[in-house]
C-alpha positions in Angstrom: -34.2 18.8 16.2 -32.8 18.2 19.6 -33.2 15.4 21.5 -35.3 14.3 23.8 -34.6 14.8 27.7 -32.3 12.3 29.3 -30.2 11.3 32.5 -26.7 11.9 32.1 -23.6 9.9 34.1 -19.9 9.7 34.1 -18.3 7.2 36.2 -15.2 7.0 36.8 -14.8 3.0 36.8 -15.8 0.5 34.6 -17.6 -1.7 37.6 -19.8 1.9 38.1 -20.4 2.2 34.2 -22.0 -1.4 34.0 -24.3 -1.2 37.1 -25.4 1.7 35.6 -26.0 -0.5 32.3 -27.9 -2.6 34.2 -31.0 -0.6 34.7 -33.3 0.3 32.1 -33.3 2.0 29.0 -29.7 2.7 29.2 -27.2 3.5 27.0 -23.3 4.1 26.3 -22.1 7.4 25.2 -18.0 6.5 23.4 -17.6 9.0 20.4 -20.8 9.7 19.6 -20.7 10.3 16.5 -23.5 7.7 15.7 -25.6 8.4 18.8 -25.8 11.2 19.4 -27.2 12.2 16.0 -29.8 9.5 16.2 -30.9 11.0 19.2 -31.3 14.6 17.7 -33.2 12.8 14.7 -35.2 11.0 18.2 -34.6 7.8 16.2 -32.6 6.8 19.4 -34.3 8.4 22.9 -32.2 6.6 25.5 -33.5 7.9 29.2 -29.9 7.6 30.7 -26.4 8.0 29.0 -23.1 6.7 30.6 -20.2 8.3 29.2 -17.4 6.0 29.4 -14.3 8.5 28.5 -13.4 9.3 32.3 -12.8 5.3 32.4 -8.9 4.8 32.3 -7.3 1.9 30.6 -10.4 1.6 27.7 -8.3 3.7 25.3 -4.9 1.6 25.7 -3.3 -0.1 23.0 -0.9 -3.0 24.5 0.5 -5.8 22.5 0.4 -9.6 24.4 1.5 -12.7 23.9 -2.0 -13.4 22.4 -1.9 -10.5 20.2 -2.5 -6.8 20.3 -5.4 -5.4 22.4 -7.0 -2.2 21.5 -9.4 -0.7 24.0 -13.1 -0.4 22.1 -12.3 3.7 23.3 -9.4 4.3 21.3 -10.4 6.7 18.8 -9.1 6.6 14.8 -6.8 8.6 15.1 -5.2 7.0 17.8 -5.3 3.5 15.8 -4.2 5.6 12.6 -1.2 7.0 14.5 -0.3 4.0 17.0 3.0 3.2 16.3 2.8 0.0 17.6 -0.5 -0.7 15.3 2.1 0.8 12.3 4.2 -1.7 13.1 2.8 -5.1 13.5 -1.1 -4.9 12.7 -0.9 -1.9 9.8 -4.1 -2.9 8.0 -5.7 -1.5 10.9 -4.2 2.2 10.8 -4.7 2.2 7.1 -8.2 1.5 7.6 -8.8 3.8 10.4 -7.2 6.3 8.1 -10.7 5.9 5.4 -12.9 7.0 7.6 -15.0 10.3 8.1 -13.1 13.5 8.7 -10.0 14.8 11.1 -13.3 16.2 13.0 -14.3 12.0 13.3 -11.0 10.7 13.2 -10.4 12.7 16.4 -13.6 12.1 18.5 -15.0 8.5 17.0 -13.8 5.4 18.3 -13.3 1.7 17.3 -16.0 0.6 19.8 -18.6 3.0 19.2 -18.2 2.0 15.4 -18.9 -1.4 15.5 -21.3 -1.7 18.2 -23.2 0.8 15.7 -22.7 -2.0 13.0 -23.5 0.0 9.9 -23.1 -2.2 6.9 -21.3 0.6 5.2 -18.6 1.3 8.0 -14.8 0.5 7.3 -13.4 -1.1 10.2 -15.0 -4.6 10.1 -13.8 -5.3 6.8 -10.4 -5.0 8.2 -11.6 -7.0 11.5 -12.9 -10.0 9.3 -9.6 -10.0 7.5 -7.5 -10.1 10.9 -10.0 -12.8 12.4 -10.5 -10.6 15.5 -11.9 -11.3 18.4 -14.3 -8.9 20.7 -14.1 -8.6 24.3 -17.6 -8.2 26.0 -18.3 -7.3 29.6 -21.0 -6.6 31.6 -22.2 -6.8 35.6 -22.8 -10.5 35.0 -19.2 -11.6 33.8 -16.4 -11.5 30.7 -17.2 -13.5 27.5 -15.5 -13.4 24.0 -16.6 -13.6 20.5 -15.4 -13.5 16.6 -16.3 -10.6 14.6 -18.2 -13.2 12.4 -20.4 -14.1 15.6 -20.4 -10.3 16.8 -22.0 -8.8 13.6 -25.7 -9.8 13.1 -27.1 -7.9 10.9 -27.5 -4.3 9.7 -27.6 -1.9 12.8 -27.6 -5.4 15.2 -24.9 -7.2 16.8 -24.4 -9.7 19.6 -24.5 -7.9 22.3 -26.8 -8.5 25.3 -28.8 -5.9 27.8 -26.1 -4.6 30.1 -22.9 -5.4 28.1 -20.4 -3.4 26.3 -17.4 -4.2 24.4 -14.2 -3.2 25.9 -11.7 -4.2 23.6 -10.5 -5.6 20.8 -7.9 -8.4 20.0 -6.0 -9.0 16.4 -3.2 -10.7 15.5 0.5 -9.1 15.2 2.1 -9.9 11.7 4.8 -11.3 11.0 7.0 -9.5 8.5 6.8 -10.4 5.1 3.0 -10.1 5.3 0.8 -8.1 2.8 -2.1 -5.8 3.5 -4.4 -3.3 1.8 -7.6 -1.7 2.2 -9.5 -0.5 -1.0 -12.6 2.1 -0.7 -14.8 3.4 -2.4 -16.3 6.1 -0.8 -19.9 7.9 -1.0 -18.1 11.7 -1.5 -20.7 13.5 0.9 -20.5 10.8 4.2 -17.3 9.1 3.2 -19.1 5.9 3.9 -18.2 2.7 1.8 -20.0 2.2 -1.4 -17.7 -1.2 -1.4 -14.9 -1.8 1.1 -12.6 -4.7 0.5 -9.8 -5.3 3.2 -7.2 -8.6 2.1 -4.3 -9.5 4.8 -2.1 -12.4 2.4 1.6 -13.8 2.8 3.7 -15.2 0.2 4.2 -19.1 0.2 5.8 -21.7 -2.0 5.5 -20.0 -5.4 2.2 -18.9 -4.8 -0.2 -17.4 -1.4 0.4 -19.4 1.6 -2.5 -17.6 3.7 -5.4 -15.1 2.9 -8.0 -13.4 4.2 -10.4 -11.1 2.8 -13.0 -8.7 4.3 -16.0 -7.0 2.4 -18.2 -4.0 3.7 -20.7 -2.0 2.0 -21.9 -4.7 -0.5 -24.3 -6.1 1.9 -26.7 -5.7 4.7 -23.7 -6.9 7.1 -19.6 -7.3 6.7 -18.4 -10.3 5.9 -15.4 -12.5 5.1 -15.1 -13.6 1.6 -14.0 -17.5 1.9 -14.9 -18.2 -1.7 -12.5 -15.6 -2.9 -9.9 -16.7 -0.5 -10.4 -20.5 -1.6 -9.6 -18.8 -5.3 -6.1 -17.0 -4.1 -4.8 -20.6 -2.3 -5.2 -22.4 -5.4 -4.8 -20.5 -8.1 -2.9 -17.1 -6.5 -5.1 -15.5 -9.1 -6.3 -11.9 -8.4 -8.7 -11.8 -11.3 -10.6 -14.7 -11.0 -10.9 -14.4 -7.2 -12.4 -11.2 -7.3 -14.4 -12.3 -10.1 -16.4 -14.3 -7.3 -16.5 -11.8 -4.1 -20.1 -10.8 -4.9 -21.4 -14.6 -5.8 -24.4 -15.7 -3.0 -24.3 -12.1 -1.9 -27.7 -9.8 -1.9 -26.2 -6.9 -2.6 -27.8 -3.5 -1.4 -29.1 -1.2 -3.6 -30.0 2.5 -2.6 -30.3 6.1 -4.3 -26.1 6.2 -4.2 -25.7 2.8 -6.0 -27.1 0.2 -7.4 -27.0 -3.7 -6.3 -26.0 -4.2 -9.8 -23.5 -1.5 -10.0 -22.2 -2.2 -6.3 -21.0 -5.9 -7.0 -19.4 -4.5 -10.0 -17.2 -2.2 -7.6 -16.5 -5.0 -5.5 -15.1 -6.9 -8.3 -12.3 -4.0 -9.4 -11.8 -3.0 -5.5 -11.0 -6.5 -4.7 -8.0 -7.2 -7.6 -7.4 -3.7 -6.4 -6.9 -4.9 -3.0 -5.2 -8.1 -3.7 -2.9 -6.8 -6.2 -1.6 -4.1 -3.4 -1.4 -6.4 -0.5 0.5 -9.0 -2.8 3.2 -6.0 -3.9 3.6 -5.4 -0.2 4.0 -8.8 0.8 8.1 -9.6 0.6 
């Protein structure tokens, strides 16, 4: 199929791109490599795309004194192969490195993904487990928000009429942390069956600090507290994945069972732990 017919704009500055958000059924064009399908499946029939890659500055990635800002265009290849992202925040590259294809690592970018919020997409196990923070902007202002707040629900997120993210904020590490993000992967769309990101550091003979992101599993991302609770007090990998599907509805679908899924997230979860704990110095 092909889509239907729609109004096409590319401005050149971000104040142009969000008047243009402003009016009507309006609606961004980053990557597209979520839209632009939906649109030829006319599950998605916007009447006016603004393409946002003639914008300079969205695609930067800057460290700050508040941490390292990465511009929602930056694409995965870009975070996979920023040295500075290598460097100080390298659960993020690793991550960016799971997804899709070179084809989609080349063209698909961090904002597109999780304004798309697809409970099966990679990146915001790694944003849960980095605690990061989305920059939102629109005609009417700046605002910020966690991931936590930013993910609603399958395919929904915070965002209002009008506003796009433009970047992204995570922390830098300091060295001696440990990371890892475990997959597994549905082998035809490369999507998560179970994603499991953990960020940890070493402290006074056990793990001073954890955190743990989960994708796939459920209708939304989240950040397993329970099993982090489980690493503080006993530094345990088994028993705290043991717990990473507890409370959880897990989804079930014709590539894996609910049953079958919490079961993955069990092994990829010591799997992730034991990694990030062999990194961490």
């Amino acid at each position: 199929m092909i889509p239907q017919n729609f109004e096409y704009s590319s401005p050149n500055t971000l104040k142009a791109a969000l008047a243009l958000l402003a009016e009507g059924n309006t609606k961004v064009l980053a990557g597209g490599m979520s839209l632009i399908p939906l649109m030829k499946l006319r599950l998605a029939s916007p009447e006016h795309l603004v393409d946002m890659s003639r914008i300079p500055g969205l695609d930067v990635i800057r460290q700050d004194p508040d941490g390292i800002h990465i511009g929602a265009m930056a694409t995965h290849y870009q975070i996979e192969s920023s040295a500075l992202l290598r460097a100080r925040c390298p659960l993020l590259p690793e991550t960016a490195a799971h997804i899709g294809d070179v084809q989609v690592r080349n063209m698909g970018t961090i904002g597109g993904s999780i304004v798309h919020c697809d409970p099966a997409a990679d990146y915001p196990a790694a944003l849960f487990a980095l605690d990061a923070q989305i920059h939102l902007s629109s005609a009417r202002g700046e605002r910020s928000v966690s991931i936590g707040d930013f993910l609603v629900d399958t395919f929904t997120t915070a965002l209002d009429p009008g506003e796009i993210v433009t970047e992204i904020v995570v922390p830098a590490e300091s060295n001696g942390s440990g990371f890892s993000y475990q997959k597994m992967l549905q082998p035809a769309s490369g999507f998560a069956l179970v994603g499991i990101a953990v960020r940890l550091t070493r402290g006074n003979g056990g793990i001073g600090f954890a955190r743990v992101g989960v994708t796939g599993l459920a209708s939304k991302a989240y950040r397993a507290t329970n099993v982090e609770e489980i690493l503080h007090s006993t530094g345990d990998p088994a028993k705290a994945a043991a717990v990473v599907a507890d409370g959880v509805e897990a989804n079930s679908d014709l590539n894996a069972s609910a049953t079958y899924r919490s079961q993955m997230a069990r092994v990829y979860t010591a799997r992730a732990i034991q990694k990030a704990l062999a990194r961490a110095s």
